[in-house]
C-alpha positions in Angstrom: 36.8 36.9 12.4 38.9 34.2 14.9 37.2 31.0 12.6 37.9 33.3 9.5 41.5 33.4 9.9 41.7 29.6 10.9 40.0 28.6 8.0 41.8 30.4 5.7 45.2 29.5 7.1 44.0 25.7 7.0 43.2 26.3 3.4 46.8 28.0 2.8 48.3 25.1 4.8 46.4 22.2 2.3 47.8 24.0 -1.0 50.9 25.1 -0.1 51.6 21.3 1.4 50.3 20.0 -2.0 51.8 22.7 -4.1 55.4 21.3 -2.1 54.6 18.2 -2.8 54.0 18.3 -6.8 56.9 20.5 -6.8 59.1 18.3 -5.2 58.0 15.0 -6.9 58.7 17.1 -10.0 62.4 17.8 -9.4 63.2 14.6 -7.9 62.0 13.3 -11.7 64.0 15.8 -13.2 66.7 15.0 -10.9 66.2 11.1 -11.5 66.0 11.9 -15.2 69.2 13.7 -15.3 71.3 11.2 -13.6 70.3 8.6 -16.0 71.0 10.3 -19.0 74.4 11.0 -17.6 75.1 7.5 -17.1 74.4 6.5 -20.4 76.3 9.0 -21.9 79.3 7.7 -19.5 78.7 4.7 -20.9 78.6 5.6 -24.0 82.2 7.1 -24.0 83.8 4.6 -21.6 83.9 1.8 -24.0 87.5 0.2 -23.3 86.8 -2.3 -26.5 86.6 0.8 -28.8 89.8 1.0 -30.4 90.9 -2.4 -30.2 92.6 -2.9 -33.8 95.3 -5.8 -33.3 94.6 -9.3 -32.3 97.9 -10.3 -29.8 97.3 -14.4 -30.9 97.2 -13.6 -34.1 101.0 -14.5 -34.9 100.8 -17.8 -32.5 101.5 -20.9 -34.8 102.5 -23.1 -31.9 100.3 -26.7 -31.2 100.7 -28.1 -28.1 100.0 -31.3 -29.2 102.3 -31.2 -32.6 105.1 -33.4 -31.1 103.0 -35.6 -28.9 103.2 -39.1 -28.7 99.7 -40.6 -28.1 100.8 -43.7 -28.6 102.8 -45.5 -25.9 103.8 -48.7 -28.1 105.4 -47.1 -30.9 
């Protein structure tokens, strides 16, 4: 009855351990899983370039090198 019991807890012990194990490997995927969708969809919606409409050098007419003289014996 003694061996009985001690074989049947070692048994218990070997699926419940492996039982733990797929179970944990399974929500540390989901877990993994989830934070990566969440970071795409941050990045998604934290584009800074999104709205960007106006071009602040597009009024500039100025050439630095309009009244240069390049020539030093004129």
């Amino acid at each position: 009855m003694n061996q009985q019991f001690l074989i049947g807890a070692a048994i218990g012990l070997v699926v419940g351990g492996v039982g733990g194990w797929f179970l944990g490997s399974y929500q540390a995927a989901q877990s993994i899983n989830a934070q990566i969708a969440q970071e795409q969809a941050d990045r998604e919606t934290l584009n800074p370039f999104e709205d960007v409409t106006t071009n602040p050098l597009e009024d500039v007419t100025t050439n630095p090198y309009e009244n240069v003289k390049t020539n030093p014996f004129e």
